[in-house]
N, C-alpha and C positions, 0 to 999 in steps of 0.2 A: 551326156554319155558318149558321143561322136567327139571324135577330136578333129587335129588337121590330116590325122591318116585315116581318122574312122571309115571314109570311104574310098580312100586308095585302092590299089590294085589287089584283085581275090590272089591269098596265097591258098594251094591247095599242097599236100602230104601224104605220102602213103607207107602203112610197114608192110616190110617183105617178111616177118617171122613165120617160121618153119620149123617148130621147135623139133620134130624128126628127120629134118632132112639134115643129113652130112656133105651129098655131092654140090657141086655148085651151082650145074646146069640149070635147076629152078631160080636159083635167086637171081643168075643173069636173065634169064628168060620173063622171071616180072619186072623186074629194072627197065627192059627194054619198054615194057608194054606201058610203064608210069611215063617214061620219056615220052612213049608214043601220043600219051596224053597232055604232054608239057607240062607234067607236075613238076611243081619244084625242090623235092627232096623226095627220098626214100631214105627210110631209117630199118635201123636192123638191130633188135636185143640182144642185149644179153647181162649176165650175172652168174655168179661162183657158186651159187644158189643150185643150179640143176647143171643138167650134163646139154651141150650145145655144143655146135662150133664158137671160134674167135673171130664176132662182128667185123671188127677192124680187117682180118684177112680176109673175110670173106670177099667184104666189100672193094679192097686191093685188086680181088680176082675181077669182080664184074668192074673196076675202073675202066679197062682198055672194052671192053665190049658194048661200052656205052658213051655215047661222048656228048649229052649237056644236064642230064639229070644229076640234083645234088646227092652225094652220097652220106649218112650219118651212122655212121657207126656209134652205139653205148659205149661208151669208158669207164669203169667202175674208178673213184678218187682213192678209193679203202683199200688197203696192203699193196696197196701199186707204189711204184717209184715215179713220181710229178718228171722227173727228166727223161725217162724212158717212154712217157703216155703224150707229153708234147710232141716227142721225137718221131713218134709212130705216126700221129696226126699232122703234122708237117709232111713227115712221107707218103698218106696219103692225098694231102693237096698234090703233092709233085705228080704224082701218079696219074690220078683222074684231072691235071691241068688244070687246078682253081676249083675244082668243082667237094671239096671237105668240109663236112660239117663233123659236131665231137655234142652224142648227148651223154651229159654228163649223172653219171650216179653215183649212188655212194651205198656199200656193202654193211646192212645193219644185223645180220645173226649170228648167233655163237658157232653154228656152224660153219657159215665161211669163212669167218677168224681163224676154228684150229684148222682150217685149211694150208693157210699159212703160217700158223703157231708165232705169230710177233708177239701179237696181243689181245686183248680180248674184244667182245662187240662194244661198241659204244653208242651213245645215245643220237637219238638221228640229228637234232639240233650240234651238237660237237660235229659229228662226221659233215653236217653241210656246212659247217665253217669251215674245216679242213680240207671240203671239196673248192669255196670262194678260194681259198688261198691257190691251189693248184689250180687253177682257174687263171688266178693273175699272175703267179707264175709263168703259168706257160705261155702267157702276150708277153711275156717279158723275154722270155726265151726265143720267142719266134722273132722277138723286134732285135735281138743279140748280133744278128747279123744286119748289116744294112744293108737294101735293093741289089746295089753294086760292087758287094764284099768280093766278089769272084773275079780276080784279072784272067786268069787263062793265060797267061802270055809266056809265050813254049820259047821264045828266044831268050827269055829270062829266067825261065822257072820258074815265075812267079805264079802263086795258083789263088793267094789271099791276101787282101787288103786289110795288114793287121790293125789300120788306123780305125776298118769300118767295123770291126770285132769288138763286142763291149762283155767286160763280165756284167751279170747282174746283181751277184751279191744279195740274196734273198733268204733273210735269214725269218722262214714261220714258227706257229707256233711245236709243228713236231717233226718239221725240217729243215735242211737250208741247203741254197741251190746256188755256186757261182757261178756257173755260166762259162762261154758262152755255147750255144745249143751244137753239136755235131751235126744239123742239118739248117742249111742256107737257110734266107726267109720264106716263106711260104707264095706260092702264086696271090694267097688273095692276104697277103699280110698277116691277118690273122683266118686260120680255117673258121667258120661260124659255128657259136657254142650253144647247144642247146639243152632245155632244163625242163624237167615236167615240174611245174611246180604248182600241180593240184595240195600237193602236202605243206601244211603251212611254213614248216621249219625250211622249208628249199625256197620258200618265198626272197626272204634280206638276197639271199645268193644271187638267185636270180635275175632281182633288179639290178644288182650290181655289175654281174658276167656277161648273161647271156644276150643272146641276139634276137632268141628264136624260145620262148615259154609256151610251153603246153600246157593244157587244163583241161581236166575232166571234168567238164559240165555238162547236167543234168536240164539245164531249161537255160535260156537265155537270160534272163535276170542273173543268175549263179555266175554268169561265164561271164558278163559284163562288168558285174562289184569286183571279179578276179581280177580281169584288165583294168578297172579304174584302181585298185591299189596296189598294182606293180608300177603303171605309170605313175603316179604318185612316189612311189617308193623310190624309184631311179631318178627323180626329178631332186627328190632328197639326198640320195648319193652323186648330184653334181652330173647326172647324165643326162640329155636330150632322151624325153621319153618318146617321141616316133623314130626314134632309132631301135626301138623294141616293138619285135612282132609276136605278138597275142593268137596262138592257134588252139582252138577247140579239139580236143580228142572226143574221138567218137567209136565205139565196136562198128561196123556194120555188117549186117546180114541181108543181103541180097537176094538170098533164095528164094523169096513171092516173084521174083521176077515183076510182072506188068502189075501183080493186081496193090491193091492202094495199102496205103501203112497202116499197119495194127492201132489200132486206139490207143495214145497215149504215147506211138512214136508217131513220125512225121510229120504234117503240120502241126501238132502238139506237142514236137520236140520229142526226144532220146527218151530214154525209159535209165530209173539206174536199175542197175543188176551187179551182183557180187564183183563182177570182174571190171566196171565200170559203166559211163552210159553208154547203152546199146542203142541204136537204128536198128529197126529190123523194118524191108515193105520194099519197095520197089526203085529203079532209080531216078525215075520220075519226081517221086515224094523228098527223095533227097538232095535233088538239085534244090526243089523250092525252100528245103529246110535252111541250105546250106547260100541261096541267094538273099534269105529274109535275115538272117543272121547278120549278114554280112553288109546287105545294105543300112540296115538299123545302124552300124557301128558297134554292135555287139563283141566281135573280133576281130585279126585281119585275116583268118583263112581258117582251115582246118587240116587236121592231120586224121586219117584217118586209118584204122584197123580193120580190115576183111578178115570176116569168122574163117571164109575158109578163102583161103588166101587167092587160089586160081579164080574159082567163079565169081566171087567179090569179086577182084581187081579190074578182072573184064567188064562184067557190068557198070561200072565204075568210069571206070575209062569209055567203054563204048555207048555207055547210057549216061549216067549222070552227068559227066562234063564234056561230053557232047551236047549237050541241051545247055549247060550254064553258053559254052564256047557260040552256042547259037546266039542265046540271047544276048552276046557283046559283054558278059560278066568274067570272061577267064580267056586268057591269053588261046591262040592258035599255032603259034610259033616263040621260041627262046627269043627273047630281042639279044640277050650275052650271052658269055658262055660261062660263067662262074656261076658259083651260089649267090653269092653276093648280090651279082647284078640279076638273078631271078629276084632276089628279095627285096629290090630296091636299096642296098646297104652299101653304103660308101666304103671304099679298101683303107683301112685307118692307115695315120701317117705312123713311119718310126719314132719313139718315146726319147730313141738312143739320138737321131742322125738329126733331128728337130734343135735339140740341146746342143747339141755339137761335141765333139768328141771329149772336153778339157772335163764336162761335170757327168760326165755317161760312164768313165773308163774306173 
């Protein structure tokens, strides 16, 4: 069950979702307070599905207010334009300085469809093939530029190196995209893509995109066959599978404060419940859940959901990974400043500038 990362470095995650807040002031204000814990991402929903802010903008806003927590905004793959959703998440690397992540979704009811009136819903297996493709798309789009496409050079006017410009010429199954992307490459090469893929159909996608898999698991056993068959499966798509990180989602509910986890959470792991597994007991019980887990090789960290966003998060941050931070289990300080190098994830090389310009253009 352990592999050569099974006990590598704890990653830990947190969502800032706030499904009635509109102003920004809270979601930078929990931003700060995950950084303050040296999480390595916060993520932020969203979907066409209900009424919300725009993830992506939100997260733009808390960029400059924050300077080493990863930021991940939802992308919906479904009635979006794949060159408009690279372009955004490109611009959010720029922004927040390497520090973009992109969880990728894909819009399955007939409701969001006539939102847009293209077309109609489609089955979730279809739509997460058409999310893979916009997926590889968009490393294609972000690698269109090479490192050093930018001259700047004000005696010349020269502002681009059309040599380092590549079309991509990407022709899918219900688009196509020549390139090259209207925004440079990105700080960390590619922003990091991440995928919940509790649902089996987001699985093939998955192992083949992301960086960063979520799983809603119920017990340890569930959460570890999850990770041995994405590793597997990206091994199969010709990928290094510790180049893939395995995060546990979890609800938690924080509000027993000190006293010990309900029967059936805690050291007997999550509870499921309609909206997924839930932690509910103190933060004590959830460091240990969240150290046992992780020393077995069960995962490489967890993402976690606070029921209710402020007193979770504190708790969180001030209890439970204080205690992991004590026990020498979870970082004290950012050693980088990217997602990347929180995750331990290599900055991919260009596809385009590797090849060299005669078979890229």
């Amino acid at each position: 069950m352990t592999s050569s990362h099974g006990r590598g470095r704890l990653h830990l995650a947190a969502a800032l979702d706030q499904p009635t807040v509109f102003d920004a002031g809270p979601y930078v204000e929990l931003a700060r307070l995950a950084e303050r814990g040296g999480l390595d991402f916060v993520t932020l929903g969203d979907t066409f599905a209900r009424p919300g802010p725009d993830a992506l903008a939100v997260l733009s806003r808390v960029a400059p207010a924050t300077s080493r927590v990863g930021l991940v905004p939802t992308v919906t793959t479904t009635h979006t334009e794949p060159f408009h959703v690279q372009a955004a998440v490109a611009t959010l690397d720029w922004v927040s300085r390497g520090r973009a992540g992109w969880r990728i979704d894909v819009s399955a009811t007939e409701g969001e469809a006539r939102l847009f009136g293209r077309r109609h819903a489609a089955p979730a297996e279809e739509l997460w093939r058409e999310a893979g493709e916009v997926a590889d798309v968009a490393a294609r789009l972000w690698d269109s530029w090479e490192d050093d496409a930018e001259i700047r050079d004000v005696a010349t006017g020269r502002f681009i190196d059309r040599d380092k410009l590549h079309h991509i010429d990407f022709e899918g199954a219900g688009f196509s995209v020549r390139g090259p992307s209207i925004v440079p490459r990105p700080p960390q090469g590619h922003p990091v893509r991440v995928v919940d893929a509790t649902e089996g159909q987001a699985r093939r996608t998955a192992a083949r995109y992301a960086d960063v898999v979520l799983v809603r698991a119920a017990s340890a056993a569930q959460a570890a066959a999850v990770r041995d068959q994405l590793r597997a499966a990206a091994a199969e798509s010709g990928r290094d599978p510790d180049t893939l990180r395995v995060l546990a989602s979890l609800l938690v509910d924080l509000g027993d404060g000190e006293h010990a986890a309900e029967p059936g959470h805690g050291g007997g792991g999550p509870r499921q419940t309609a909206q997924g597994p839930l932690y509910r007991g103190g933060p004590v019980d959830l460091a240990e859940l969240v150290a046992a887990w992780h020393t077995d090789g069960v995962v490489d960290g967890f993402h976690l959901t606070p029921v209710e966003p402020r007193r979770d998060l504190e708790r969180l941050v001030n209890g439970t990974v204080a205690l992991l931070q004590h026990r020498g289990l979870f970082r004290t300080f950012y050693p980088g400043s990217t997602l990347r190098e929180h995750l331990g994830l290599a900055r991919p090389a260009n596809r385009y500038a590797v090849t060299g310009g005669a078979s890229a253009s």
